[in-house]
N, C-alpha and C positions, 0 to 999 in steps of 0.2 A: 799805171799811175793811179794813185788812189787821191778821190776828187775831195775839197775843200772838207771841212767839218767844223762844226761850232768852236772847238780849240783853238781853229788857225783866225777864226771872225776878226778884224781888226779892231784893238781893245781887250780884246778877249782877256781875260786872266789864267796865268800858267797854272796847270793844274797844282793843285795840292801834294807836296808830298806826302806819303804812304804814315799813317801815323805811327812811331814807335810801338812794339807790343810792350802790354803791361800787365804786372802780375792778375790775375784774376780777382774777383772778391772771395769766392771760395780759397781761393790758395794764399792770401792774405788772413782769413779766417784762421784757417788752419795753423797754420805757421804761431799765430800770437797765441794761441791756443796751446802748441808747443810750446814756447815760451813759458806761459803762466805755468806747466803742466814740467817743466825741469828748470827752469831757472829759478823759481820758487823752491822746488821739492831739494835742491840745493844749496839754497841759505843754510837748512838745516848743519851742512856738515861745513861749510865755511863759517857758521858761528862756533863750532866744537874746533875748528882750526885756530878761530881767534881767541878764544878766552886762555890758549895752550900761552899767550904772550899777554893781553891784554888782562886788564881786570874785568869783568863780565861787564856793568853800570855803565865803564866807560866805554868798553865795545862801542852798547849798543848806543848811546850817546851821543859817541864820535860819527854815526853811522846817519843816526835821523837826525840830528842838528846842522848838520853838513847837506841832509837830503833842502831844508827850509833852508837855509841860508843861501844856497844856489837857484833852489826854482820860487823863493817867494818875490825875491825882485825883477827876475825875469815876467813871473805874469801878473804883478801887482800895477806896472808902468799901463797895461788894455786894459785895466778891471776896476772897476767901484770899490774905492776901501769897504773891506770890510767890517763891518759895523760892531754895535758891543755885546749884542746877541752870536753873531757868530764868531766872535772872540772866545766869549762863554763855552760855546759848544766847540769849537776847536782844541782850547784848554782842556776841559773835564773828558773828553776820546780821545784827546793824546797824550794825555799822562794814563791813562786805562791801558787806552791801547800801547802805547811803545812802553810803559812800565812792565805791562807784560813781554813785554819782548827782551826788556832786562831781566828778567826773572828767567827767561826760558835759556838766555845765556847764562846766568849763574846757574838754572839745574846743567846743562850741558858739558860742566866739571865733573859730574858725577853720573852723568846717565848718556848711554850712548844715542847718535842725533837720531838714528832711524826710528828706534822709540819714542825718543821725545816730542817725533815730528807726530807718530802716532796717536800719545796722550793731548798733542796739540789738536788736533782731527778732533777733538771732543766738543771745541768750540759750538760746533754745528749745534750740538744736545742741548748745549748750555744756553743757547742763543734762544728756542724754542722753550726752554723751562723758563727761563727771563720774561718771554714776550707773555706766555702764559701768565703769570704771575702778574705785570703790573697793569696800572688801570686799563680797563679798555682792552687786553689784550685778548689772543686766539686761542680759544679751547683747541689742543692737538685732538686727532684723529686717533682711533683705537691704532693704526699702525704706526704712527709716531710713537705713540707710548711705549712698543713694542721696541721701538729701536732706538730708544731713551736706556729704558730695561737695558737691552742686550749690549749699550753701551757702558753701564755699569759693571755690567758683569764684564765683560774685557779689559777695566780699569784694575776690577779686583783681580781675576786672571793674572795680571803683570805683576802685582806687588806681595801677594801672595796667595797661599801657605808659600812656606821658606823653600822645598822643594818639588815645589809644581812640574810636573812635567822631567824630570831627572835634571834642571837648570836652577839656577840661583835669581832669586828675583830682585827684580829692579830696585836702586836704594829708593828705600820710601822716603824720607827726607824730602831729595829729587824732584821723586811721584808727585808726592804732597805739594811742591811750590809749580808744578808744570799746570797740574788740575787748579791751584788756584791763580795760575797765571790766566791758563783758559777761560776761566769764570771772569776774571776781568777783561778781558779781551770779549766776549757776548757784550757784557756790559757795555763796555767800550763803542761795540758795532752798533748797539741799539740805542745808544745816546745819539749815537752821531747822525745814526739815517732819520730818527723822532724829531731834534733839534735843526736850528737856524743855522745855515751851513751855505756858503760863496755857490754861483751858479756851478762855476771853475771847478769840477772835480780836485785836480791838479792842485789848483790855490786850497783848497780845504787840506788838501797832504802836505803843502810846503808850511800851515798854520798848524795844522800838527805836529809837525815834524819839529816846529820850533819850541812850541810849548813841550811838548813830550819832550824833548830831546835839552833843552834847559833842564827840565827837570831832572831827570836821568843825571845830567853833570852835578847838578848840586845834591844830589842823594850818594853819588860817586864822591863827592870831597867830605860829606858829611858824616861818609861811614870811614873814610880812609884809604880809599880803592889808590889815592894819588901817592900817598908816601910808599917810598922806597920803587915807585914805577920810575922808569928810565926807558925811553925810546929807544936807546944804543942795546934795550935787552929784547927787545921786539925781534922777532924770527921773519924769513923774509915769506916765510910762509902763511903766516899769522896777519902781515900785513897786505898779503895777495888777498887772504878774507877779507880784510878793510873792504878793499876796494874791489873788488865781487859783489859781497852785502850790496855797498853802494850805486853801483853801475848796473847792474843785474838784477839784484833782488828791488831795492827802490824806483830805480831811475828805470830802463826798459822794461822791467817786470811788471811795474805799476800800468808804464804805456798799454802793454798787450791786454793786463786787464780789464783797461777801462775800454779798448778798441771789441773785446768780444761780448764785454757786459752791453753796448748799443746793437750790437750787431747780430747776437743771437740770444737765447733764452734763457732764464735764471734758473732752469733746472739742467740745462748745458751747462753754463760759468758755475754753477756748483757741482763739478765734478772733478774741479781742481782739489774740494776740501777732500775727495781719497784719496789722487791720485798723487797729488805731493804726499803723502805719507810711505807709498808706494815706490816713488821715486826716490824716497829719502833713505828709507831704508834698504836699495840696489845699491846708491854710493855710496853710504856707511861700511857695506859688506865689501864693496868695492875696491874703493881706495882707502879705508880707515881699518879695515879688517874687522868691520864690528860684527859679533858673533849670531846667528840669526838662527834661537834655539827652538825647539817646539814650546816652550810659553812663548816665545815673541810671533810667531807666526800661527800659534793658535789666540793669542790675545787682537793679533791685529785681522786675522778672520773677522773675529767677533767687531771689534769694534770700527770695524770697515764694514761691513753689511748695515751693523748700524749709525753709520751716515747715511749708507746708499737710500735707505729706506727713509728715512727724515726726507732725503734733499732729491727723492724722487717722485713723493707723497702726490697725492691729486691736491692741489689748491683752489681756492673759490674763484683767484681775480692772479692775476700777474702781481701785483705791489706785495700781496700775502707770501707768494711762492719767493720773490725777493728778501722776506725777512729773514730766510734760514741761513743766507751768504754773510759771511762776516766782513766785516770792513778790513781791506787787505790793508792795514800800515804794516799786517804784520811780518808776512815773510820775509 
C-alpha cells in the first residue's frame, strides 16, 4: 500500500489536467511565412483569372472596398477614431497603393501573371530610389546600386530587342503601366510608413482599403468599366478570384504578414518580395499554361538577384533595413 501524499491532504486541490499541446512558435512562424510566401505569389494568377469576367478597376475595387467595409467596423468599435492626419495618409497610400493594384489588373489582360508578378518584384528598387531622393533620405550602398543597375537591366531584358532570346517580348504597353504601377506602389509604401497612421496595423488597411478602393469604383464608372457589365456574364471561375484575392490575398494573407513582421526580421519578411514572383510564375506555368521562355527566366534571374541584393544589404539600424519592405495593400 502506498502511504498518504500531499494530493490525498484533506483540501488538497485535484491535480491539474495535462495541458493541451500547442503548435509551437517556430511552427507557427513558419506556417505564416508559407502563407505570405504562396498565398500572396497567387493573387497574381487569380487577378489574370478575374479581369477574363471582370473589368480590371472594378476587380480590384470590388476586392479592397469590400476588404474596408468588413474589418473597418469590426476594429473601429476597440480603437480611437482616427483622426484627420491619419485620414490624410490613409487616403493619399491607398489610392497609390491599390491604384496600382488596379493597373496591375488592367496590364494582366495583356501580360502574363508570372511576369507581371515579376516586373511587380521592382517595387523593392523603386522604394530605395524614392527614399534616396526625398529630404532626409539614405544615400544606398555601392551594392544597392548594383542591384538597382542589375534590376534595370531585367526590365529591359523582358521588353526588348523584339527577339531576345529566340521569344517574343512582353507587350510594352503592359510593361510600361506595371513599371509605373510599381513606382506608385514605393511611393505608396513610403508615404504611408513617413506619415500619421492608427496604432492598428489592420485599421490603417481597412482605411485604405476604403479610400483606395472608392476610388478605384469611381475611376471604374468614370472610364466606363460599368456599361455593358453584367454579373449573369461573370464566369464561375472569374468569381472564385473574387473571393481568393479577398479571403486569401487581403484577409489571411495580410494576417500572416503582420504575425511574421513582429515576430522575425525585416531582412526575413523581405524575402516574400522574390519569392512571390517565384511562386507566381510556377502557377502561371502551372495551371494557366503561361509559357516560361529563356527571356522570362533569364530576365527574372536578373531581376531576382537584384532584389535579393537590396533586401539583403547590411543596414545601419533595423527601422532603415525596414524601409526596403513595401507596404503589402498590394498582393
Amino acid at each position: 500500500m502506498r502511504g498518504p501524499t500531499q494530493a490525498d491532504a484533506p483540501g488538497s486541490s485535484p491535480p491539474a489536467p495535462a495541458p493541451q499541446a500547442q503548435p509551437q512558435p517556430g511552427v507557427l512562424l513558419v506556417l505564416n511565412f508559407l502563407a505570405v510566401y504562396f498565398l500572396w505569389g497567387g493573387t497574381f494568377f487569380a487577378m489574370r483569372l478575374g479581369v477574363e469576367s471582370f473589368p480590371p478597376l472594378l476587380l480590384a475595387g470590388i476586392r479592397h472596398l469590400a476588404t474596408g467595409l468588413l474589418l473597418y467596423p469590426l476594429l473601429r468599435w476597440k480603437a480611437p477614431a482616427p483622426d484627420a492626419p491619419q485620414w490624410k495618409t490613409a487616403a493619399v497610400s491607398g489610392v497609390l497603393l491599390l491604384g496600382a493594384n488596379g493597373a496591375v489588373c488592367w496590364a494582366e489582360r495583356t501580360v502574363p501573371s508570372g511576369i507581371a508578378a515579376l516586373l511587380v518584384a521592382t517595387i523593392t528598387l523603386w522604394m530605395v530610389i524614392l527614399d534616396w531622393l526625398r529630404p532626409g533620405g539614405h544615400k544606398p550602398s555601392n551594392r544597392v546600386l548594383l542591384g538597382i543597375a542589375l534590376g534595370f537591366l531585367g526590365m529591359i531584358v523582358l521588353v526588348g530587342p523584339a527577339r531576345l532570346g529566340s521569344s517574343g517580348r512582353v507587350d510594352p504597353a503592359g510593361a510600361a503601366l506595371l513599371v509605373m504601377a510599381s513606382l506608385a506602389w514605393a511611393g505608396g509604401s513610403l508615404y504611408s510608413k513617413h506619415g500619421s497612421m492608427p496604432a492598428s496595423p489592420l485599421l490603417g488597411v481597412a482605411m485604405q482599403g476604403l479610400c483606395g478602393g472608392g476610388a478605384l469604383w469611381i475611376l471604374a464608372l468614370l472610364t466606363g468599366e460599368l456599361r455593358g457589365f453584367h454579373l449573369s456574364a461573370v464566369s464561375t471561375r472569374s468569381w472564385f478570384a473574387v473571393v481568393y484575392l479577398f479571403v486569401f490575398g487581403s484577409c489571411i494573407g495580410f494576417s500572416s504578414y503582420l504575425y511574421i513582421l513582429k515576430k522575425s526580421t525585416a531582412a526575413k519578411v523581405g524575402t516574400y518580395a522574390f519569392v512571390n514572383p517565384v511562386v507566381a510564375l510556377a502557377i502561371g506555368r502551372v495551371f494557366g499554361g503561361e509559357s516560361l521562355t529563356l527571356r522570362t527566366l533569364g530576365a527574372a534571374s536578373v531581376i531576382l538577384t537584384a532584389v535579393v541584393l537590396v533586401i539583403t544589404a547590411p543596414h545601419r539600424d533595423p527601422a532603415e533595413a525596414a524601409e526596403v519592405l513595401p507596404a503589402p495593400g498590394e498582393a
